[in-house]
C-alpha positions as a printed NumPy array, in Angstrom:
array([[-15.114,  22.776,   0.679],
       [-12.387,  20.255,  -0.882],
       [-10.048,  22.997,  -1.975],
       [ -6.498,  22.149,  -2.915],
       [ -3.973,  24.345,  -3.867],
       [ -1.075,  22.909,  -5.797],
       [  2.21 ,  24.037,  -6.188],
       [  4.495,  22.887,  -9.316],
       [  0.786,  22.078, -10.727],
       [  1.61 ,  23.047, -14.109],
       [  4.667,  20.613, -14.175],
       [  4.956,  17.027, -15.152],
       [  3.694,  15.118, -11.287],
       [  1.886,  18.183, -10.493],
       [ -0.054,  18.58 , -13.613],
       [ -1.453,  14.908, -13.728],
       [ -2.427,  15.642,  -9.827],
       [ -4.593,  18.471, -10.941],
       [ -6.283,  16.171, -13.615],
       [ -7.515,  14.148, -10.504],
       [ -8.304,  16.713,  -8.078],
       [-10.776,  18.727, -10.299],
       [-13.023,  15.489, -10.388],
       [-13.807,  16.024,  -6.89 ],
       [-13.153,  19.536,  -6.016],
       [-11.744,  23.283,  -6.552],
       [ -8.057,  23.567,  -7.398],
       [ -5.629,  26.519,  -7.112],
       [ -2.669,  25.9  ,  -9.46 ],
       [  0.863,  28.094,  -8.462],
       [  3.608,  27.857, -10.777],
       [  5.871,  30.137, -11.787],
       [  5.755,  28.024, -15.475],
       [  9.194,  28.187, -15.659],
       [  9.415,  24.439, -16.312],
       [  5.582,  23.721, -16.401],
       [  3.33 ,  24.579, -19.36 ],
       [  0.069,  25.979, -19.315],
       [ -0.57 ,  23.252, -22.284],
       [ -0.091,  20.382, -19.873],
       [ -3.144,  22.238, -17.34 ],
       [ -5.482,  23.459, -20.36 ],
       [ -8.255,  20.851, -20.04 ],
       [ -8.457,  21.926, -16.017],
       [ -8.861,  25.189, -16.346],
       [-11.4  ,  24.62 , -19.066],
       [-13.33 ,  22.86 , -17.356],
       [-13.754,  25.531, -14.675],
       [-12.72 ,  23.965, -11.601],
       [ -8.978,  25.12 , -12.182],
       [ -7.649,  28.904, -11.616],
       [ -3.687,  29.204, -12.18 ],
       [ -1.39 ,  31.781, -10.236],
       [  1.505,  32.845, -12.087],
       [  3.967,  33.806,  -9.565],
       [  7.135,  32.119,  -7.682],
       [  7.435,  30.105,  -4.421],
       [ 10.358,  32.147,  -3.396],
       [  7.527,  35.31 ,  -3.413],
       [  6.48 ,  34.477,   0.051],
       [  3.905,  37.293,   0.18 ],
       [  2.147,  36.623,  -2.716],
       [  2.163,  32.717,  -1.815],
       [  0.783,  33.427,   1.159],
       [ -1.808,  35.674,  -0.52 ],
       [ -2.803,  33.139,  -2.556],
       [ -2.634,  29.927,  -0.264],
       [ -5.467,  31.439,   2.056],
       [ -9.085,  29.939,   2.185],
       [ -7.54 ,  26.512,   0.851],
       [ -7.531,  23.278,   2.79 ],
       [ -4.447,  20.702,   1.732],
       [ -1.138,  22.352,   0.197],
       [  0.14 ,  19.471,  -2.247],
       [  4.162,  20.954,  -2.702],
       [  5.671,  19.556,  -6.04 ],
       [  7.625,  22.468,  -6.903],
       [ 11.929,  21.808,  -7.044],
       [ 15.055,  21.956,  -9.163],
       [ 13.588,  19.338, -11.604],
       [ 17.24 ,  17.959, -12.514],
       [ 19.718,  17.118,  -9.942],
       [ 22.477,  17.565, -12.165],
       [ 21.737,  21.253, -12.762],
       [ 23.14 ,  21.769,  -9.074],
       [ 26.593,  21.087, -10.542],
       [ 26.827,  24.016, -12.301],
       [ 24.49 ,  26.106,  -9.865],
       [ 25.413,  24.997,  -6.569],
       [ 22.797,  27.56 ,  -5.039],
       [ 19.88 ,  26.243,  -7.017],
       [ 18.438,  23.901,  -4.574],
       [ 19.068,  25.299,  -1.736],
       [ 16.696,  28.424,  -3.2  ],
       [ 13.872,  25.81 ,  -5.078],
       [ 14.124,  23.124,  -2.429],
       [ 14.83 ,  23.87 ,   1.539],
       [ 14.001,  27.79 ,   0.942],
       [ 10.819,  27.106,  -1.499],
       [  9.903,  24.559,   1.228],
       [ 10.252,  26.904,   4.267],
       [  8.168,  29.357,   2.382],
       [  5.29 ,  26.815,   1.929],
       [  5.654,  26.046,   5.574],
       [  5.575,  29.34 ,   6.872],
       [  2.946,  30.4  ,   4.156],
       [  0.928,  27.343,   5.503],
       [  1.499,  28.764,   8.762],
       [  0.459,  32.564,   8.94 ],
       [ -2.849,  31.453,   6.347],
       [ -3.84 ,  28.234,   8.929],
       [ -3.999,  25.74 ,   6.364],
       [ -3.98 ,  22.496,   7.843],
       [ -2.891,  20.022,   5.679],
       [  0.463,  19.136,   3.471],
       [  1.461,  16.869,   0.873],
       [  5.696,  16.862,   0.694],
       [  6.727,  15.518,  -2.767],
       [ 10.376,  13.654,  -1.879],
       [ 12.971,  11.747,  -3.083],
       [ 14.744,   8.219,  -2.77 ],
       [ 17.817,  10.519,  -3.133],
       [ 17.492,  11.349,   0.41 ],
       [ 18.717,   7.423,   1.066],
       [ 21.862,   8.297,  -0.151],
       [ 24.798,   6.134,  -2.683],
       [ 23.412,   2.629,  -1.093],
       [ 22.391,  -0.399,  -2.992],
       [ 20.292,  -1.569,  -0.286],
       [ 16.62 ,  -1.57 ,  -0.58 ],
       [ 15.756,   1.1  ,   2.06 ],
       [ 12.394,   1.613,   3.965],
       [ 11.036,   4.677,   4.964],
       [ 13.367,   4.262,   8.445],
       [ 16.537,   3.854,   6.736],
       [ 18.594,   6.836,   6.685],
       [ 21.9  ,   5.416,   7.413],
       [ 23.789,   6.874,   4.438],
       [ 23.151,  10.964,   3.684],
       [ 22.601,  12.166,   0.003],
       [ 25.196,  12.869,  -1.815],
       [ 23.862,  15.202,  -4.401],
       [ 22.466,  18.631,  -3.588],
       [ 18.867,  17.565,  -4.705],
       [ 19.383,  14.937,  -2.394],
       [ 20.395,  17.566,   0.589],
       [ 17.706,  19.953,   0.009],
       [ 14.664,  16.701,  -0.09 ],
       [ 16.282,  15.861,   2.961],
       [ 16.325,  19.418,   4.685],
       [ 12.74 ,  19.71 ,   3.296],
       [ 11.428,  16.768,   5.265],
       [ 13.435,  17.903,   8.555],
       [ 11.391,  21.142,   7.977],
       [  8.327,  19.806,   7.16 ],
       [  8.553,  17.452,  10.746],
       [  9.595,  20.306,  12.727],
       [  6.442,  22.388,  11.677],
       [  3.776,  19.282,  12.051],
       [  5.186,  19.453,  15.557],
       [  5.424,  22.85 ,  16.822],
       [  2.791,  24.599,  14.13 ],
       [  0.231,  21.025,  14.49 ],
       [  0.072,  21.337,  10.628],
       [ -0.605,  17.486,   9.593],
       [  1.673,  16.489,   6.388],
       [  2.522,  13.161,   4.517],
       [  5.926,  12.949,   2.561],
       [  6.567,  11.211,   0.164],
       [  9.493,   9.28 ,  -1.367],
       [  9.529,   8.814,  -4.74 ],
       [ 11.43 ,   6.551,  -7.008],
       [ 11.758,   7.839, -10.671],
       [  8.532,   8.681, -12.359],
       [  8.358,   8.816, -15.834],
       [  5.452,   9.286, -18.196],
       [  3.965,  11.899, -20.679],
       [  4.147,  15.481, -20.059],
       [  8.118,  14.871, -19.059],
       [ 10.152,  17.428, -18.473],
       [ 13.146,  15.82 , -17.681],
       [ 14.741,  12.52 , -17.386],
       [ 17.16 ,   9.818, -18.711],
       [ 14.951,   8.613, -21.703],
       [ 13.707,  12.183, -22.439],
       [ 17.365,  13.517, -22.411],
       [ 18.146,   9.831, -24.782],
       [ 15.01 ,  11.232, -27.147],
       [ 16.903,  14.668, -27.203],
       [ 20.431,  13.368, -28.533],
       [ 19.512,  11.439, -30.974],
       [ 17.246,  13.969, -31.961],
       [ 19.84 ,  16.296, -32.292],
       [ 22.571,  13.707, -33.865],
       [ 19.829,  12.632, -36.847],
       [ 20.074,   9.25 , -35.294],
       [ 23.633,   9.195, -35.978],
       [ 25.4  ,   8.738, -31.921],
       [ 23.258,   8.116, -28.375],
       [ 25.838,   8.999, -25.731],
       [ 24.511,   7.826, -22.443],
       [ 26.644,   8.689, -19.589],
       [ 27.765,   5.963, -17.309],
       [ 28.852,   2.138, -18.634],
       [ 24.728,   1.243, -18.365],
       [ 24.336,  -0.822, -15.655],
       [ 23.323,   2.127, -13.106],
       [ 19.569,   1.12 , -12.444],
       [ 16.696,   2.607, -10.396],
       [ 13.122,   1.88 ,  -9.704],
       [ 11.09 ,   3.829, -11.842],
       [  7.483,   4.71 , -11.479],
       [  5.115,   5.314, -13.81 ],
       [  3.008,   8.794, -13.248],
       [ -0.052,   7.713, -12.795],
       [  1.   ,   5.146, -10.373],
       [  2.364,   8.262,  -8.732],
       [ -0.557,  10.309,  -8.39 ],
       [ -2.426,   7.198,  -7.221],
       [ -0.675,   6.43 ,  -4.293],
       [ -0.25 ,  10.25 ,  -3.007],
       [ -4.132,  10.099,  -3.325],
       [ -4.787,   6.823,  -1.787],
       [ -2.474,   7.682,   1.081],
       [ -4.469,  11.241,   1.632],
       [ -7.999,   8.93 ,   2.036],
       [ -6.3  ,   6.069,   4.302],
       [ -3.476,   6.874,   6.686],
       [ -4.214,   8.907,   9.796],
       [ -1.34 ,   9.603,  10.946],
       [ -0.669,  13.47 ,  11.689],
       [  2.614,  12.503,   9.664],
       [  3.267,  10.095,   7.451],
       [  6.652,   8.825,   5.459],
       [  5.284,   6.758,   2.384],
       [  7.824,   5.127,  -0.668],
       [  6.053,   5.133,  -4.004],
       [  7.88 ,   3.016,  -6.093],
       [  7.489,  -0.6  ,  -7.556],
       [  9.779,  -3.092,  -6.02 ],
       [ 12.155,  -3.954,  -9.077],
       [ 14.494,  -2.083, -11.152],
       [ 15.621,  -0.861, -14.69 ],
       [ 19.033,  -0.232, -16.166],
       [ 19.556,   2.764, -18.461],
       [ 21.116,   0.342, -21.053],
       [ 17.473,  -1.181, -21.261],
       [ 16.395,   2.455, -21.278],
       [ 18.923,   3.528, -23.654],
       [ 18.256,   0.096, -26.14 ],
       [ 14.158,   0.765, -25.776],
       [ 14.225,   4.513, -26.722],
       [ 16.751,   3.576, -29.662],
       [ 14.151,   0.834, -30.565],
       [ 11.134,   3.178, -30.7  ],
       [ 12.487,   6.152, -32.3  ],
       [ 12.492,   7.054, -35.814],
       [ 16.556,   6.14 , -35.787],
       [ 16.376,   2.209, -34.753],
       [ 20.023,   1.922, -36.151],
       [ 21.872,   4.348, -34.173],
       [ 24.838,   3.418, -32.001],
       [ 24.797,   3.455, -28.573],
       [ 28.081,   4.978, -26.778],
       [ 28.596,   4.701, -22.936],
       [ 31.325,   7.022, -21.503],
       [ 32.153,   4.242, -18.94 ],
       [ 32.424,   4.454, -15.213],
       [ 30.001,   2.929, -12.547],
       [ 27.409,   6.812, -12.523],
       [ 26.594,   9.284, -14.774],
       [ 27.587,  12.424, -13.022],
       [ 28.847,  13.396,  -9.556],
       [ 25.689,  13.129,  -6.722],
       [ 24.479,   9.994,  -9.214],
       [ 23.341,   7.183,  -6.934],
       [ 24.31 ,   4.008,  -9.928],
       [ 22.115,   1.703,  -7.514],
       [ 18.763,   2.661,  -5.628],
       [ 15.887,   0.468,  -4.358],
       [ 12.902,   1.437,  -2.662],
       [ 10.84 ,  -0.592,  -0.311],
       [  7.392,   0.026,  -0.674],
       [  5.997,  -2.11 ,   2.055],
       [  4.561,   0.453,   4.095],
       [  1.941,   1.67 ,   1.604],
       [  1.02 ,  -2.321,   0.626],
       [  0.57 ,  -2.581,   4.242],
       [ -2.094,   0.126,   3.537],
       [ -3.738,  -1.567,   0.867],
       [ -1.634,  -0.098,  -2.422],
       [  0.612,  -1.31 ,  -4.73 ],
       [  1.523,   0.212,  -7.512],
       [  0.601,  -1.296, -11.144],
       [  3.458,  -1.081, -12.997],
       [  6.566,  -2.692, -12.247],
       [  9.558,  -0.616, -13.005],
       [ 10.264,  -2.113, -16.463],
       [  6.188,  -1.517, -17.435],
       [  6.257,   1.737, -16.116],
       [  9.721,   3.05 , -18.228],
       [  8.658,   1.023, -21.221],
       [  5.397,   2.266, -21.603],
       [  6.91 ,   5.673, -20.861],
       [  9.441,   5.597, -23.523],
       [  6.363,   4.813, -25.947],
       [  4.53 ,   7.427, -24.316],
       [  7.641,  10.119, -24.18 ],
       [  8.303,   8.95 , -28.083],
       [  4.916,  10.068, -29.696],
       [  5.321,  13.691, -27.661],
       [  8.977,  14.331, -28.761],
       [  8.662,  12.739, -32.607],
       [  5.192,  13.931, -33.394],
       [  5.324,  15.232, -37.24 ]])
């Protein structure tokens, strides 16, 4: 049987992955709902296909309780903000490289074969160069970035010595509805709270990334899981261009119910320390497979930010 047991599947990746893996099979959702919502999972578990498991990753002997019987793992659970490791330096080293061991080990002791790794371009570190799946010349510099990193290291040295077969991947920054976090959700937020008045956006503007839109995200994990064969696999998901967060900051301005509030950058060249002002992803290796994704990075944030707009504003 095509059972798939998601963790983080009541979050914002994990809970549009559910959506497509109850058309073709059973799904076990584990979350914690400490960032996801039950709301974002309703129509899967109504439609009977769906069960959720409240309980935490870091509960190894209920996780392994529950993973047994199931046949792919898809791990989407982590710290969903890097900047929250500023202030909790211990955070992802408990929801990233210890949340991953568990899942490992978990996989492990229940034999379930098969893993899907949910990554980061952070792991590429502060370079502006578009990097491949082989570049790892620079190391992350935020502790997000560290723990992604540890997780892969983990998830390699198990697929070797445990013959569990995993594909990791890389992502750029996905956006779309159901967001929990991000630049033009946190925008939404401010001016939300300023009555349109002020929209600080940290940075001078010109730090831009490749974003990617959701369902573009869920697309290529899926399309990977059908095509490649190898027992593991590094894939980048993310389009091949990239978006400022002055256009992001300008387009959530635009389409919120404040058009005429001021936009005020506290200057400097990142946001925050562990910011990476200039990422690109090369996402060769999957259009090798036969996948591209169908957004480009200014299609996938703008139609995000309309998306993101109607959930935060509704009356």
């Amino acid at each position: 049987m095509n059972r798939s047991f998601v963790i983080g599947g009541a979050g914002f990746i994990g809970s549009h992955l559910v959506d497509r893996l109850v058309q073709s099979g059973s799904v076990t959702i584990y979350d914690n709902l400490s960032i996801g919502k039950s709301e974002f999972i309703q129509s899967a578990l109504d439609s009977g296909k769906a069960s959720l498991i409240e309980a935490d990753v870091l509960d190894l002997e209920t996780l392994l309780r529950a993973m047994k019987g199931h046949q792919r793992v898809y791990h989407l659970a982590a710290n969903p903000e890097a900047r929250w490791g500023l202030e909790n330096p211990r955070l992802d080293l408990e929801q990233g490289t210890i949340a991953t061991w568990n899942v490992l080990e978990a996989m492990r002791r229940s034999k379930v074969p098969e893993l899907v790794f949910a990554s980061s371009g952070t792991v590429y570190g502060d370079t502006s160069n578009v990097c491949s799946e082989g570049d790892l010349g620079e190391l992350p510099i935020s502790l997000y970035g560290a723990s992604k990193l540890a997780g892969e290291a983990l998830v390699a040295a198990f697929v070797e010595c445990f013959g569990i077969r995993a594909w990791i991947f890389r992502f750029g920054n996905v956006v779309g509805p159901r967001g929990t976090h991000g630049a033009a959700l946190d925008f939404f937020k401010k001016l939300r709270a300023t009555r349109g008045v002020e929209l600080e956006v940290l940075g001078d503007g010109s730090q831009a990334k490749p974003y990617v839109h959701v369902t573009d995200c869920v697309d290529g994990i899926l399309f990977v899981t059908e095509h490649a064969d190898a027992t593991l696999g590094v894939f980048n998901i993310a389009p091949s261009d990239s978006t400022s967060v002055r256009h992001i900051a300008e387009q959530c301005v635009r389409v919120s119910p404040f058009p005429n509030a001021s936009v005020r950058y506290t200057g400097g060249d990142r946001g925050w320390p562990g910011d990476v002002p200039q990422s690109r992803l090369d996402g060769s290796r999957l259009a090798q497979l036969g996948w591209r994704p169908k957004n480009t990075s200014q299609q996938a944030i703008d139609r995000a930010i309309e998306e993101l707009a109607r959930e935060v504003f509704a009356p």
